[in-house]
The first five atom37 places (N, CA, C, CB, O) and aatype in JSON, in Angstrom:
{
  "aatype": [20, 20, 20, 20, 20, 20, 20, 20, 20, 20, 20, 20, 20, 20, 20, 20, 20, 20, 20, 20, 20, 20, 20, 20, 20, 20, 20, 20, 20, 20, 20, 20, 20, 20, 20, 20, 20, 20, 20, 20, 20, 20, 20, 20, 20, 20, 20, 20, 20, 20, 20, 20, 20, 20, 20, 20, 20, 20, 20, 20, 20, 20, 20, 20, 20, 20, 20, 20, 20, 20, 20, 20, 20, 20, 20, 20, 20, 20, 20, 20, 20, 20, 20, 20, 20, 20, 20],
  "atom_mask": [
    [1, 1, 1, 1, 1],
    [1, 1, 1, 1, 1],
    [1, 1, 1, 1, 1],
    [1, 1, 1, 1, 1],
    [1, 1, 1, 1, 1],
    [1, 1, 1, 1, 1],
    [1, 1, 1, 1, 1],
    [1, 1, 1, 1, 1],
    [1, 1, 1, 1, 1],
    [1, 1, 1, 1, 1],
    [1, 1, 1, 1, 1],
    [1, 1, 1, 1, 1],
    [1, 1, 1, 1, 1],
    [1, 1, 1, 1, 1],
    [1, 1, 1, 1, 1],
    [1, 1, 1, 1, 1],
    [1, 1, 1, 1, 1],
    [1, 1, 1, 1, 1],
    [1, 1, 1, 1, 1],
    [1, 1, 1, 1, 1],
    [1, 1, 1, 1, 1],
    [1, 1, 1, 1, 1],
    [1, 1, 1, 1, 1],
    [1, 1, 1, 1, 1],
    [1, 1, 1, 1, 1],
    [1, 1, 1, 1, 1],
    [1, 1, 1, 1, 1],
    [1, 1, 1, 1, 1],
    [1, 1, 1, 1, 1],
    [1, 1, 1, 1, 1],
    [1, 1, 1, 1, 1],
    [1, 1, 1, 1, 1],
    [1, 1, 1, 1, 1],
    [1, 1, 1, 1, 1],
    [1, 1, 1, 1, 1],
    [1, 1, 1, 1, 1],
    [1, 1, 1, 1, 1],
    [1, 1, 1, 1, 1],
    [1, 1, 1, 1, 1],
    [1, 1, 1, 1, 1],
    [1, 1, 1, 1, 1],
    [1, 1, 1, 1, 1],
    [1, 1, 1, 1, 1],
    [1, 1, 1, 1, 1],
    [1, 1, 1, 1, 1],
    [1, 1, 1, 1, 1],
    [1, 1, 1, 1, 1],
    [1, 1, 1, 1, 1],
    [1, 1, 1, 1, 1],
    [1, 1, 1, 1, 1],
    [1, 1, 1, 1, 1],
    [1, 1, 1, 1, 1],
    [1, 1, 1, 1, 1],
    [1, 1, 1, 1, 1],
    [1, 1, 1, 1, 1],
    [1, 1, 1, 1, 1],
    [1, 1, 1, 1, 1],
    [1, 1, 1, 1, 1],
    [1, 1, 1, 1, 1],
    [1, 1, 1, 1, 1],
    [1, 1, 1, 1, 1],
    [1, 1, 1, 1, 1],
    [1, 1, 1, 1, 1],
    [1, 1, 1, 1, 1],
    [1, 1, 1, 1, 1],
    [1, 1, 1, 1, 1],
    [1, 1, 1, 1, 1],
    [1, 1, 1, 1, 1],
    [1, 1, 1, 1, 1],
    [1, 1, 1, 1, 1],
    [1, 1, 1, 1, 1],
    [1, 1, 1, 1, 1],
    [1, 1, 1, 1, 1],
    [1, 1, 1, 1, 1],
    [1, 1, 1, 1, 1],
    [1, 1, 1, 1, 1],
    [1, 1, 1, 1, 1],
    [1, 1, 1, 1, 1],
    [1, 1, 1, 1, 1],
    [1, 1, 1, 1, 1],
    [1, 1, 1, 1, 1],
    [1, 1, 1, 1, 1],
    [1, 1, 1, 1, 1],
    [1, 1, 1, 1, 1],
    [1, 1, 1, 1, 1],
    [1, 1, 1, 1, 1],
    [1, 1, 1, 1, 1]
  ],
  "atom_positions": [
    [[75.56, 213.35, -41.0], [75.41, 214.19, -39.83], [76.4, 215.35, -39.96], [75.64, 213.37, -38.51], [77.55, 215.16, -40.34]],
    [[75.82, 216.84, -39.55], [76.72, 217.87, -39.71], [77.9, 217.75, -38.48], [75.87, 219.28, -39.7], [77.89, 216.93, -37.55]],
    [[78.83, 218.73, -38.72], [80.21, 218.91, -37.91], [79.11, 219.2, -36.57], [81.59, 220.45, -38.52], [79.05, 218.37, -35.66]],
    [[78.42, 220.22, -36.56], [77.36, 220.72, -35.33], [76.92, 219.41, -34.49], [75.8, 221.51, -36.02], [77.2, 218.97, -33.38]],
    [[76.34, 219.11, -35.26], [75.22, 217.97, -34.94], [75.72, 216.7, -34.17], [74.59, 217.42, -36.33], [75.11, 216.19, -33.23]],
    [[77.2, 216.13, -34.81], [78.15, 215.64, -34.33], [78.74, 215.59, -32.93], [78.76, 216.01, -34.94], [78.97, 214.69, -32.13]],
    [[78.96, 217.41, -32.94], [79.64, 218.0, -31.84], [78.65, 218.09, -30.8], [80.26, 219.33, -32.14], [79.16, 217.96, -29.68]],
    [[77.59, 218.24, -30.79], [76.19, 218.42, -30.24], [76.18, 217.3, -29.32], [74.93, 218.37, -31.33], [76.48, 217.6, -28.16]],
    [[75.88, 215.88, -29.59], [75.38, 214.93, -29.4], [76.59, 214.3, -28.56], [74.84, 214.35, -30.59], [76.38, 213.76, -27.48]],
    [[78.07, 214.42, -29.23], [79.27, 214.23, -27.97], [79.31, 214.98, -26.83], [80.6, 214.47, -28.39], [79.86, 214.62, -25.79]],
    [[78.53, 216.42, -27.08], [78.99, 217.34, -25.85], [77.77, 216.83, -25.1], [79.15, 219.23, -26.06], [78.06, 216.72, -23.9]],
    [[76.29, 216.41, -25.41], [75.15, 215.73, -24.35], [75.63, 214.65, -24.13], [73.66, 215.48, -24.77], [75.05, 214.22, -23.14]],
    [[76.61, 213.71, -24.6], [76.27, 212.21, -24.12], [77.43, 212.11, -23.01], [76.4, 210.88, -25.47], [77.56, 211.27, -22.12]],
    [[78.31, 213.35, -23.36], [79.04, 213.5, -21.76], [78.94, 214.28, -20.77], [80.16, 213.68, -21.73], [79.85, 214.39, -19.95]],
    [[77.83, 214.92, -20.69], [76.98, 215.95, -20.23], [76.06, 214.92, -19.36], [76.19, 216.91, -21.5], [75.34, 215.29, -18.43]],
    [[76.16, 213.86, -19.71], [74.85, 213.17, -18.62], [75.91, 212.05, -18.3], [72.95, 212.47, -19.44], [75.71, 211.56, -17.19]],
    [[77.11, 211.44, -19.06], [77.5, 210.75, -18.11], [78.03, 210.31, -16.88], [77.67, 210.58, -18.35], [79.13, 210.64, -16.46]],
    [[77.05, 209.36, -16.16], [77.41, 209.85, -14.85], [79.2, 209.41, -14.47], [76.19, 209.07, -13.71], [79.61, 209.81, -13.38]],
    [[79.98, 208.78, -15.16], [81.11, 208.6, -14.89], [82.17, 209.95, -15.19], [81.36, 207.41, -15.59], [83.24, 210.16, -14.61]],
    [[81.56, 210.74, -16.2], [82.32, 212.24, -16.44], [82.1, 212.73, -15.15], [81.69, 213.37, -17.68], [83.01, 212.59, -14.34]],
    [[81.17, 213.21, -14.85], [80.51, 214.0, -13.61], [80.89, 213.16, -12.07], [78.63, 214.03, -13.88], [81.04, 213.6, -10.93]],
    [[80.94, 212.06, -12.52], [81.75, 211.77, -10.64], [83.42, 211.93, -10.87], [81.44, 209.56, -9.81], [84.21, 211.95, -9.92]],
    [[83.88, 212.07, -12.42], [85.39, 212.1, -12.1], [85.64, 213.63, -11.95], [86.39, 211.38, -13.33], [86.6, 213.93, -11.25]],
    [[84.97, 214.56, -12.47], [84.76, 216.07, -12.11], [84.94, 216.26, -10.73], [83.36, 216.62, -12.48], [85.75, 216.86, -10.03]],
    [[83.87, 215.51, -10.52], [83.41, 216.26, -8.86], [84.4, 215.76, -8.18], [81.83, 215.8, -7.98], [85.18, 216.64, -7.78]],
    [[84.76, 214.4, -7.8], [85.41, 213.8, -7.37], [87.44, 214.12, -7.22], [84.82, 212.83, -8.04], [88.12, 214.24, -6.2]],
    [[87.91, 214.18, -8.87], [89.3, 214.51, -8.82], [89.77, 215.35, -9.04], [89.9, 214.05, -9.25], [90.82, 215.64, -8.46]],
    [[89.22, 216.15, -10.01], [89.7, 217.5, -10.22], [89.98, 218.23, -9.15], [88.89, 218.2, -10.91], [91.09, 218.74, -9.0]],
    [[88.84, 218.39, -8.12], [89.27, 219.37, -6.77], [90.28, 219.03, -5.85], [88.17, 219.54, -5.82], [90.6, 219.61, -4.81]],
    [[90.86, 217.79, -6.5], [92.19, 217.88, -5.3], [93.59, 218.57, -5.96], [92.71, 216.06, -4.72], [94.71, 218.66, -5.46]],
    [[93.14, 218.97, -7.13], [94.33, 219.86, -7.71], [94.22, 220.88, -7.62], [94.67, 219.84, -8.84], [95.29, 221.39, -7.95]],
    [[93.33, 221.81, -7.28], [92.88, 223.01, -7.46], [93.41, 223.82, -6.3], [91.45, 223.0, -7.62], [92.61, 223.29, -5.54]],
    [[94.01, 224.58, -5.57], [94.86, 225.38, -4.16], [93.86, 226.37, -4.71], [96.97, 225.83, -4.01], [93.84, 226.89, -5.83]],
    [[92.84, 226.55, -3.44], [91.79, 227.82, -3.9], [92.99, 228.57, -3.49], [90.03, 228.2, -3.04], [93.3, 229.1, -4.55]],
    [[94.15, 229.07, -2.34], [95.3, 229.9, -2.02], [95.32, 230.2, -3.25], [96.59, 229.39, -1.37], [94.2, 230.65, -3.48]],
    [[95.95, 230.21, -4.21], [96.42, 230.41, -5.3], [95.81, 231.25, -6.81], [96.66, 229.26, -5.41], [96.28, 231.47, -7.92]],
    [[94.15, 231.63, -5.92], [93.51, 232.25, -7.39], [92.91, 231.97, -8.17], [93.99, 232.52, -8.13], [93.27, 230.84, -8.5]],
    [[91.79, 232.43, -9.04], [91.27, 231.79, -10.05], [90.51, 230.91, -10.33], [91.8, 231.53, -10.46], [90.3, 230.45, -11.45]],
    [[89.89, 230.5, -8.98], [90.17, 228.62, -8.76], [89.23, 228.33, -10.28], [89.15, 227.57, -6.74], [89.4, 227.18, -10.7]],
    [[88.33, 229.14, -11.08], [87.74, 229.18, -12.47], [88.38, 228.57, -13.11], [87.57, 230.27, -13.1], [87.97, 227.62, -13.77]],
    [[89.43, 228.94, -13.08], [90.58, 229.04, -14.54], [91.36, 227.77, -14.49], [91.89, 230.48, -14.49], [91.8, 227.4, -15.58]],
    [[91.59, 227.11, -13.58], [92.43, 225.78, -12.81], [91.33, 225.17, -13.13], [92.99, 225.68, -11.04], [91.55, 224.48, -14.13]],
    [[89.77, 225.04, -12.64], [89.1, 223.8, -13.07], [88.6, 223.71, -14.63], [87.89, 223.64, -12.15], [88.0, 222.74, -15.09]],
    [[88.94, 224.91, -15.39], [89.01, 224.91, -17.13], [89.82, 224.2, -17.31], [89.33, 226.11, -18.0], [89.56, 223.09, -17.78]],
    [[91.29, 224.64, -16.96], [92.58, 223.83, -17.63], [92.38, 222.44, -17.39], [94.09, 224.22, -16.99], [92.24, 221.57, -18.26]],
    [[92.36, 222.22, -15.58], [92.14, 220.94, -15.33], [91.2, 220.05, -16.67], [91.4, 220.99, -13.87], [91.74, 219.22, -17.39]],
    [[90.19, 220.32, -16.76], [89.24, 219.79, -17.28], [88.96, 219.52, -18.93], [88.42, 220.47, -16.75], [88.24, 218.8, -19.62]],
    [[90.17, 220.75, -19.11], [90.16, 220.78, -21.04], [91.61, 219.46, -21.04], [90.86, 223.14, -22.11], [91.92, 218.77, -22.01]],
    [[92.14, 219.42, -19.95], [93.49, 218.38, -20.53], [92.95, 216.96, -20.72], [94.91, 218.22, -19.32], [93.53, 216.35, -21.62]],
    [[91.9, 216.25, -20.04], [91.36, 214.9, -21.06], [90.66, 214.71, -22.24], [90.62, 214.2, -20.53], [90.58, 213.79, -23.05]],
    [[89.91, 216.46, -22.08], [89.41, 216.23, -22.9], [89.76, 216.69, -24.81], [88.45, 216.57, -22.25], [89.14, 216.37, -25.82]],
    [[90.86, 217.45, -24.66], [92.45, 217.69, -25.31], [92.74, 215.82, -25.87], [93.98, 218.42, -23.59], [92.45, 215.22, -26.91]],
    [[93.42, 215.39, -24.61], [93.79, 214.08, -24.58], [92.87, 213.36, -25.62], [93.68, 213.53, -23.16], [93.32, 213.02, -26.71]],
    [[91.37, 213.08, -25.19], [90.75, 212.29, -25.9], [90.2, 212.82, -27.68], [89.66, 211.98, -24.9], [89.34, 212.4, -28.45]],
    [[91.17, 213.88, -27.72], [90.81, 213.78, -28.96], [91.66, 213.53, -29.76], [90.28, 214.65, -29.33], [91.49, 212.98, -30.85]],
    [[92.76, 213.94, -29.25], [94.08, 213.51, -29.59], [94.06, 211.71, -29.98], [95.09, 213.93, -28.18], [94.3, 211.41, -31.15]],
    [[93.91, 211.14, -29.47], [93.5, 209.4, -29.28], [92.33, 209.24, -29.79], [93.37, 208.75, -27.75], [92.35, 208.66, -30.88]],
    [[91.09, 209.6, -29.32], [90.22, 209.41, -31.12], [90.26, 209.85, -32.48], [89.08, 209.81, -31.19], [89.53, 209.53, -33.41]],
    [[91.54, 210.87, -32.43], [91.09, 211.3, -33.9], [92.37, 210.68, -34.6], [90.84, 213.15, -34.2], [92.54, 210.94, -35.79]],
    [[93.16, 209.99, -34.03], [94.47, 209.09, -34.29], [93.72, 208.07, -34.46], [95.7, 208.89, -33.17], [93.89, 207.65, -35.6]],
    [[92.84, 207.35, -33.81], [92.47, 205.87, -34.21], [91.26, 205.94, -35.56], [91.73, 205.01, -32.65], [91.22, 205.24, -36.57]],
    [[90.34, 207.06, -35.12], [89.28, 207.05, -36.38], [89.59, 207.65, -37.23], [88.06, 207.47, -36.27], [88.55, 207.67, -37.88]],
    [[90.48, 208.38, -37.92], [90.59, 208.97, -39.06], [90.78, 208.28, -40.35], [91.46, 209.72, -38.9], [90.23, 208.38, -41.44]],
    [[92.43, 206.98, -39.53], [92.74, 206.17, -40.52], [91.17, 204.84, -40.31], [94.63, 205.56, -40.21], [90.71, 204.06, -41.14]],
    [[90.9, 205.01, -39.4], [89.74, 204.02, -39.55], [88.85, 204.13, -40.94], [88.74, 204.27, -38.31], [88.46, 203.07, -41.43]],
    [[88.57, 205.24, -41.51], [87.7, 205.46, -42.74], [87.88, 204.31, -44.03], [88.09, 207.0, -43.31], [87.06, 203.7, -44.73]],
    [[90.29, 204.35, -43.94], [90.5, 204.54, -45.13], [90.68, 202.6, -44.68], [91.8, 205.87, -45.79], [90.83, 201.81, -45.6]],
    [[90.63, 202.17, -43.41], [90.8, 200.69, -43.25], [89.31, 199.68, -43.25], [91.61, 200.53, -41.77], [89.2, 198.46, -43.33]],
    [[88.34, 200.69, -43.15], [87.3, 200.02, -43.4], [86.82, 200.06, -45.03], [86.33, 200.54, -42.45], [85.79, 199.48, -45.37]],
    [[87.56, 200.71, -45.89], [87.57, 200.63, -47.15], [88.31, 199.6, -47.93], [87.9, 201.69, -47.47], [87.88, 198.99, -48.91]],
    [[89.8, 199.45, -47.23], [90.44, 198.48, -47.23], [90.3, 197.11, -46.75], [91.15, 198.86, -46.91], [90.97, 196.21, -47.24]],
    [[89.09, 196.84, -45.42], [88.85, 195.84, -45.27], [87.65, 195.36, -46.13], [88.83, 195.74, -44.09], [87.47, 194.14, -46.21]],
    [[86.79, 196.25, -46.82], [86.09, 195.84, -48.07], [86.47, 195.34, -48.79], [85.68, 196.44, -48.69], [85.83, 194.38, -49.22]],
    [[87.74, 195.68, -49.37], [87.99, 195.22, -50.33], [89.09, 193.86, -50.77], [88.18, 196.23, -50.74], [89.51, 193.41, -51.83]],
    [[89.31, 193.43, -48.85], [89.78, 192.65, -49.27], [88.76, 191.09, -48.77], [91.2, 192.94, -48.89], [88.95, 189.91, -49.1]],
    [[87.7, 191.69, -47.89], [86.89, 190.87, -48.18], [85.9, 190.53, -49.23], [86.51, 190.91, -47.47], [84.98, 189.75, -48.99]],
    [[86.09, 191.18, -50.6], [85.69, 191.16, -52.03], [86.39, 190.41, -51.9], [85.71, 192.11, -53.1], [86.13, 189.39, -51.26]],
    [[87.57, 190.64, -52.45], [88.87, 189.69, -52.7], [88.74, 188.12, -52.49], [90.01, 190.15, -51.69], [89.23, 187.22, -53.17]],
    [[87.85, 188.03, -51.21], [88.01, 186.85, -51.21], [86.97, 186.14, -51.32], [88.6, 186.56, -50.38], [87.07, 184.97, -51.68]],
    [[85.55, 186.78, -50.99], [84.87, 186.34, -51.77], [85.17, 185.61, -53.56], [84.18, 187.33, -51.61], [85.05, 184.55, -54.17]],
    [[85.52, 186.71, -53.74], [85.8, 186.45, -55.52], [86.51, 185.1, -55.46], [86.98, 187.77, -56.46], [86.41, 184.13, -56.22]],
    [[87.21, 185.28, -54.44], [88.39, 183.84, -54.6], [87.47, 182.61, -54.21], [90.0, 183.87, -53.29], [87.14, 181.59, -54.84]],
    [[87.25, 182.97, -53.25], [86.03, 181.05, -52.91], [85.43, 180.86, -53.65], [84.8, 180.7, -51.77], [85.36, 179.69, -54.01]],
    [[84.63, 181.86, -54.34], [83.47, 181.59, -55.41], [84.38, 181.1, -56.39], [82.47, 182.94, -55.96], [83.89, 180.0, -56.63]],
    [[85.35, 181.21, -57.1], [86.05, 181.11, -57.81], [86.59, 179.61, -58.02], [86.75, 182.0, -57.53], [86.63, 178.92, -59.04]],
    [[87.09, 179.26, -56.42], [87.92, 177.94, -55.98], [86.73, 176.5, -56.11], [88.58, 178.21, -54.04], [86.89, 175.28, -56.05]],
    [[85.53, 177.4, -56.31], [84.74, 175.81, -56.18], [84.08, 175.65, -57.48], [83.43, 175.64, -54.87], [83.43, 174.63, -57.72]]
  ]
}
């Protein structure tokens, strides 16, 4: 799957979830002081900081995930080889 295609399919599957969209509607607007301006620009920031956050925390857990599901191959070879071996 391309980088696009990827990015595509994360930006629809939180685009319809209804738990994104009630925490939108729901919390964001109690931070927002329309007094204060912009109120645009406050529900961007607001709204880019989890989602900042969550990439920060998925791309820390799945990155090394690649090189541990390579590593857990191989050490379940490993042991295959070994039982087959032991009997």
């Amino acid at each position: 799957m391309s980088g696009r295609r990827a990015f595509l399919t994360g930006l629809t599957t939180n685009l319809v979830n209804p738990k994104m969209v009630t925490f939108a509607i729901a919390f964001l607007p109690r931070f927002v002081d329309p007094g204060l301006g912009r109120v645009w620009l406050r529900f961007v920031v607001l709204g880019a900081v989890p989602v900042v956050l969550e990439i920060v925390v998925d791309g820390t857990v799945e990155l090394p995930a690649g090189r541990i599901d390579t590593a857990t191959g191989g050490v379940f070879l490993g042991l295959g080889v070994r039982s087959a071996l032991d009997r």
